[in-house]
C-alpha positions in Angstrom: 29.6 -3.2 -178.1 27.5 -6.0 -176.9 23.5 -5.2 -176.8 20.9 -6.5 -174.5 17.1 -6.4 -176.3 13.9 -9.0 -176.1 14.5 -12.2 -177.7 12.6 -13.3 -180.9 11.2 -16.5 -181.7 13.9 -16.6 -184.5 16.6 -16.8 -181.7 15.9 -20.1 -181.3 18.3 -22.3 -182.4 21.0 -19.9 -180.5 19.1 -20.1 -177.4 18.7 -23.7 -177.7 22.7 -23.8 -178.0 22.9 -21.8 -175.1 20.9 -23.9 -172.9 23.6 -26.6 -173.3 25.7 -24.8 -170.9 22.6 -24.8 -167.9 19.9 -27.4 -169.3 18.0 -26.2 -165.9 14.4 -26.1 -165.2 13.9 -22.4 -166.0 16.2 -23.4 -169.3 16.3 -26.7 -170.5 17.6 -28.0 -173.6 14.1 -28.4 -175.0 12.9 -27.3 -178.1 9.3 -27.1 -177.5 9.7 -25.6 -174.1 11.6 -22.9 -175.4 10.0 -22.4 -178.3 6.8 -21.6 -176.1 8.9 -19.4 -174.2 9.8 -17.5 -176.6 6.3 -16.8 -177.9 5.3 -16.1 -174.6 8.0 -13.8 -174.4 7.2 -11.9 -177.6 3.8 -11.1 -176.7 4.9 -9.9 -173.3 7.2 -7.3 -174.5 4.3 -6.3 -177.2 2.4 -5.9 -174.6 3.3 -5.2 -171.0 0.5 -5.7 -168.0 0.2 -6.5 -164.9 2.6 -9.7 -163.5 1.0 -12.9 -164.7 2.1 -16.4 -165.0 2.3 -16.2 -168.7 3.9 -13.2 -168.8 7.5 -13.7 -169.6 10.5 -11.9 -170.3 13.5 -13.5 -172.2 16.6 -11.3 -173.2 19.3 -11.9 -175.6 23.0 -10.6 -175.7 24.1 -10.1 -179.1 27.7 -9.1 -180.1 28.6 -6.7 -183.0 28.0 -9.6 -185.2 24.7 -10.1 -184.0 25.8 -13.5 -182.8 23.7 -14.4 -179.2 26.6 -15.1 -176.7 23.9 -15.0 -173.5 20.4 -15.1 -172.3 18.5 -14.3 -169.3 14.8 -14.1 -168.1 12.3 -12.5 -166.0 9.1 -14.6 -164.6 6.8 -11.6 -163.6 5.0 -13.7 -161.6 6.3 -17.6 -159.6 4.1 -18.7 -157.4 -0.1 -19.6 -158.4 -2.4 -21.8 -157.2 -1.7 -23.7 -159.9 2.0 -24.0 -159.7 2.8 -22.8 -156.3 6.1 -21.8 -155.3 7.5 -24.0 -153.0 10.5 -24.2 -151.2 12.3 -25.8 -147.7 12.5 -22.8 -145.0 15.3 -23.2 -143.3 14.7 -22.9 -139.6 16.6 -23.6 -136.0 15.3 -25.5 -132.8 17.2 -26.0 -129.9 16.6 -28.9 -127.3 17.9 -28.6 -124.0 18.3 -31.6 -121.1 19.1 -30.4 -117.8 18.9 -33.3 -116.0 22.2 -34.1 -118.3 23.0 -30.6 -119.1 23.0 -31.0 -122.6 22.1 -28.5 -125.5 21.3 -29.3 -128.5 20.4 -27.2 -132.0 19.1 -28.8 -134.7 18.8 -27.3 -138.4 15.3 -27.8 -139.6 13.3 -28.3 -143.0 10.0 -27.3 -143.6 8.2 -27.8 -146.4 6.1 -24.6 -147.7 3.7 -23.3 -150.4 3.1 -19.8 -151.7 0.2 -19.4 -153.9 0.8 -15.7 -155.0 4.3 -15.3 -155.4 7.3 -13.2 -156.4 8.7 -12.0 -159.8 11.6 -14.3 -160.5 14.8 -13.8 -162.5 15.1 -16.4 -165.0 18.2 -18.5 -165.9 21.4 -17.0 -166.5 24.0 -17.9 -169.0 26.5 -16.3 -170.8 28.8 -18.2 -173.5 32.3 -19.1 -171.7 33.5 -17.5 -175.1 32.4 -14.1 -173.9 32.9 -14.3 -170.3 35.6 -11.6 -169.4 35.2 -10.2 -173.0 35.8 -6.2 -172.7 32.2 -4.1 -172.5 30.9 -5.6 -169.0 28.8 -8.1 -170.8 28.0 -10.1 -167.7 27.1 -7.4 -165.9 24.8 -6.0 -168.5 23.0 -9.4 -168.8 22.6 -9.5 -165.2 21.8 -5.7 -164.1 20.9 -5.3 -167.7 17.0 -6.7 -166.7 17.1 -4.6 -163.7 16.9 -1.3 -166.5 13.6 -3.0 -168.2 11.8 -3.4 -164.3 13.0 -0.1 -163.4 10.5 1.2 -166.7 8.1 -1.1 -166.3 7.4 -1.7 -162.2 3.7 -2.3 -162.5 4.5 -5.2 -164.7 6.2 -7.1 -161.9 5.7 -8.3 -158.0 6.6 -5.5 -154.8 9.6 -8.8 -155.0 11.6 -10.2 -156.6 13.7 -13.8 -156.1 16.2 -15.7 -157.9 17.0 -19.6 -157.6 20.6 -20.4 -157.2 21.5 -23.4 -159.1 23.6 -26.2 -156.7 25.8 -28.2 -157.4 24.8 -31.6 -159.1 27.2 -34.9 -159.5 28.6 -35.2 -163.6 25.4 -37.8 -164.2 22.8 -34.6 -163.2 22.1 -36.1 -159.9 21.4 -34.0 -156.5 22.8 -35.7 -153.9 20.5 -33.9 -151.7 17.3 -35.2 -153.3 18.8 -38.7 -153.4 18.8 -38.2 -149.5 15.7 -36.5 -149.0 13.2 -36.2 -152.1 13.8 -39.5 -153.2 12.5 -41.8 -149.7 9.3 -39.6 -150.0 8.6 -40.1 -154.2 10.2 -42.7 -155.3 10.9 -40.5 -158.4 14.6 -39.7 -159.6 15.8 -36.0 -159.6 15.3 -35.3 -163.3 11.8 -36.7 -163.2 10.5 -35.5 -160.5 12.4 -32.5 -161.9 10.8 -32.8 -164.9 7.2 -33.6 -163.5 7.1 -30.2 -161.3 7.3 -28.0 -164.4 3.4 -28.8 -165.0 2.2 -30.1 -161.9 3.7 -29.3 -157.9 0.9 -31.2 -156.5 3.0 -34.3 -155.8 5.5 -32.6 -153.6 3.1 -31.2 -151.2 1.2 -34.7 -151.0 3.8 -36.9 -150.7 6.9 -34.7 -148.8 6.6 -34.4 -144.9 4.0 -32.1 -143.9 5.7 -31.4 -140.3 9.8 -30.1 -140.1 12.3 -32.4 -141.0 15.8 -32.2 -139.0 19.0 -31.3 -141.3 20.6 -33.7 -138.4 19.1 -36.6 -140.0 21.3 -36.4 -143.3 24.5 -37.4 -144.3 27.1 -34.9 -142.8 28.4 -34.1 -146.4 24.7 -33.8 -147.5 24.0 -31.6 -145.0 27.3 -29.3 -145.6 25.9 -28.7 -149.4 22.4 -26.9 -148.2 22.0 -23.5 -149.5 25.6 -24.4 -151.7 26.2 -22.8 -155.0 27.5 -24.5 -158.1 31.2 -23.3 -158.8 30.0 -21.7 -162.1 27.0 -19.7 -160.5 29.4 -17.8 -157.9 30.0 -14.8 -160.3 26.4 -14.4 -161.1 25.8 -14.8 -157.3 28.0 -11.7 -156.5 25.8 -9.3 -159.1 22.8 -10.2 -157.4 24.5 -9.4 -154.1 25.8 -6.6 -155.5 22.4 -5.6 -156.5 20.9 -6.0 -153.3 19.1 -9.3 -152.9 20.2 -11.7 -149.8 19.5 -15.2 -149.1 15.7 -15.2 -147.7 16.0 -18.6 -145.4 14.1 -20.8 -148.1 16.1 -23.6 -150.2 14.9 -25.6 -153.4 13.2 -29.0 -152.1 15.1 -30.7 -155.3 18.6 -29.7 -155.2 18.9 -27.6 -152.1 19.7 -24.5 -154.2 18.9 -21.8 -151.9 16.6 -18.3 -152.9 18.1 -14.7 -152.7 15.5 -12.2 -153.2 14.8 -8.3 -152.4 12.1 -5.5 -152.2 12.1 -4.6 -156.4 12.2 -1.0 -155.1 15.2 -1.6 -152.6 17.0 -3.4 -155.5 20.1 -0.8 -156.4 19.6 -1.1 -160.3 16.1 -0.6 -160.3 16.5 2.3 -157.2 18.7 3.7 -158.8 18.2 4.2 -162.8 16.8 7.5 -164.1 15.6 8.7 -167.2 17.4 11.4 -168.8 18.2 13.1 -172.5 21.1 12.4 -175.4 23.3 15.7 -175.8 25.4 16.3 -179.0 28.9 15.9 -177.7 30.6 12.1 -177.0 31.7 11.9 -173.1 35.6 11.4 -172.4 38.0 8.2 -172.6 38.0 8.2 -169.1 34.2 8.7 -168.2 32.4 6.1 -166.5 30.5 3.1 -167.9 27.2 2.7 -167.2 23.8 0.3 -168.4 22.3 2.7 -171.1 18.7 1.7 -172.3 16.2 3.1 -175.1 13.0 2.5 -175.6 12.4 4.1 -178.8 9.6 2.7 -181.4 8.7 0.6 -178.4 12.2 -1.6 -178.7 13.9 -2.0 -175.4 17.3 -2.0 -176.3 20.6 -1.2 -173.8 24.2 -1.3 -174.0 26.8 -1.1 -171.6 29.1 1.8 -172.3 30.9 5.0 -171.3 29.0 8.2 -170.2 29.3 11.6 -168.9 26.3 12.5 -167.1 25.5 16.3 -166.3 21.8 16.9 -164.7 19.6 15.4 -167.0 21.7 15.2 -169.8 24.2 12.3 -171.5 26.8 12.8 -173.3 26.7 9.3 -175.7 29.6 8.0 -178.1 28.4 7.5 -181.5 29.0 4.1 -181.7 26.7 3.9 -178.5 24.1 6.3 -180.2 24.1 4.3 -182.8 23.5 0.9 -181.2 20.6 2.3 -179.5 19.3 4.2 -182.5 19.4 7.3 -180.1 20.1 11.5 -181.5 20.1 13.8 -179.9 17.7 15.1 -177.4 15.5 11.5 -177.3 15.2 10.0 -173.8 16.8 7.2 -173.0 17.6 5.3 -169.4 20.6 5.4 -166.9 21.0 2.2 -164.9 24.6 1.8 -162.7 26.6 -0.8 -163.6 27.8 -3.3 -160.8 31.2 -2.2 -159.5 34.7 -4.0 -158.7 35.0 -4.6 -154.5 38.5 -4.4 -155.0 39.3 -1.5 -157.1 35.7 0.7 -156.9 35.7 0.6 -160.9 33.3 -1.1 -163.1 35.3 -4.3 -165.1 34.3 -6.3 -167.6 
């Protein structure tokens, strides 16, 4: 039974092998950067306030073996004026010539800044040796988060938004900046990249200040805009699943594009409620759901089989025992994301 709980700063070396698999901005391959995270990190879960840019949440996945097979994160707050959040909205102007009765509509670009931004959900990754393990471990690193902002919504933004990483060329180059970004910088992708995790000023100086037409670029270039990588597809869906939607802005690096919702229309958060362990252990066929604790001040959830009844949960011991749960303490009931095809929750 896999476990979702806060990781420590003596995950790193595990985190640091899972960031191999992404190496993005929100997880790079860095030790110092991730250390810092992870410090960060600790003293948010000490102590939870307000969303702030140094508040951070990083998760770990651990197996039975205590082995970390995935991470994940949540930025309570992306967007300062500091480091703004910035982004390419998406937008659509039509020309029309009469005199040759001609209509035109033109994708356009537009660089913008928000100052006081969103919550973000960090990077995603889960070790391609668990991925379709049984005990929905995707899905509880993914919706899994959802369970700690349900219990703790004054720690994060009214919204929340997630950046969809695109698809890069085997050398880690974006064919988009190469066609955009670059003509305005000068600067490769992976230093300008690099740059904008501690200072965003040089985008907003040196990228067009007025909209740039999609037209302009390469036809293949311009097929990729708002394009997922092959890989982040399945993560896409359990966002969608959740509730989030693409918001008409794109990543001015890779052309990733932004899904976000309303935190309280998102279904996990909606949709979890608190409730109480009962003595007995649920049946075979029961369904699974995201089960959290937050006993001693340890968030702590698994992904398991339930009856619910009221306000009551009937638990497996195995389950009880993961969470450190008896009966009669309070623990959290978050839905698990279920199959389109079948209506049933998979792993």
């Amino acid at each position: 039974m896999y476990l979702l709980r806060p990781a420590r700063p003596e995950d790193l070396p595990q985190i640091l092998e899972l960031a191999c698999f992404l190496d993005s901005l929100n997880l790079p391959n860095n030790e110092r950067f991730l250390s810092e995270r992870l410090a960060r990190s600790e003293r948010a879960f000490a102590q939870p306030g307000p969303p702030a840019q140094e508040r951070e949440y990083q998760f770990a996945l651990v197996d039975e073996a205590e082995r970390i097979v995935g991470t994940c994160a949540i930025l309570s707050k992306h967007g300062t004026p500091e480091l703004p959040h910035l982004y390419l909205r998406v937008g659509q102007e039509e020309r029309h010539a009469q005199s040759v009765s001609v209509r035109v509509k033109h994708h356009t670009l537009q660089l913008e800044a928000d100052h006081d931004g969103p919550s973000e959900l960090g990077a995603l990754v889960l070790h391609p040796d668990a991925r379709g393990r049984p005990g929905w471990p995707g899905k509880l690193l993914s919706w899994g988060r959802f369970a700690y902002m349900a219990l703790h919504p004054d720690c994060f933004e009214t919204h929340v938004m997630a950046e969809m990483r695109a698809t890069l060329d085997p050398d880690g180059r974006s064919a988009f900046w190469d066609a955009f970004g670059k003509h305005f910088t000068g600067m490769s992708y992976a230093e300008a990249d690099r740059r904008s995790a501690l200072d965003k000023n040089f985008i907003l100086d040196l990228f067009p200040s007025t909209p740039f037409y999609a037209s302009l670029l390469d036809e293949e270039v311009a097929l990729e805009l708002g394009q997922v990588h092959p890989e982040t597809r399945p993560a896409l869906r359990l966002l969608e699943q959740a509730g989030l939607r693409w918001i008409g802005e794109i990543d001015p690096f890779d052309a990733g594009p932004f899904f976000g919702a309303a935190l309280p229309e998102v279904i996990p958060v909606r949709e979890t409620r608190r409730v109480h362990v009962a003595a007995e252990s649920p049946p075979r066929d029961a369904a699974a759901w995201i089960v959290s604790s937050e006993k001693g001040g340890r968030f702590r959830a698994c992904a398991t089989r339930v009856d619910l009844g009221g306000d009551q949960l009937r638990l497996s011991k195995d389950a009880c025992k993961r969470l450190d749960a008896n009966p009669g303490d309070e623990l959290a009931v978050t839905p698990l994301p279920v199959s389109q095809r079948k209506g049933t929750a998979h792993g």
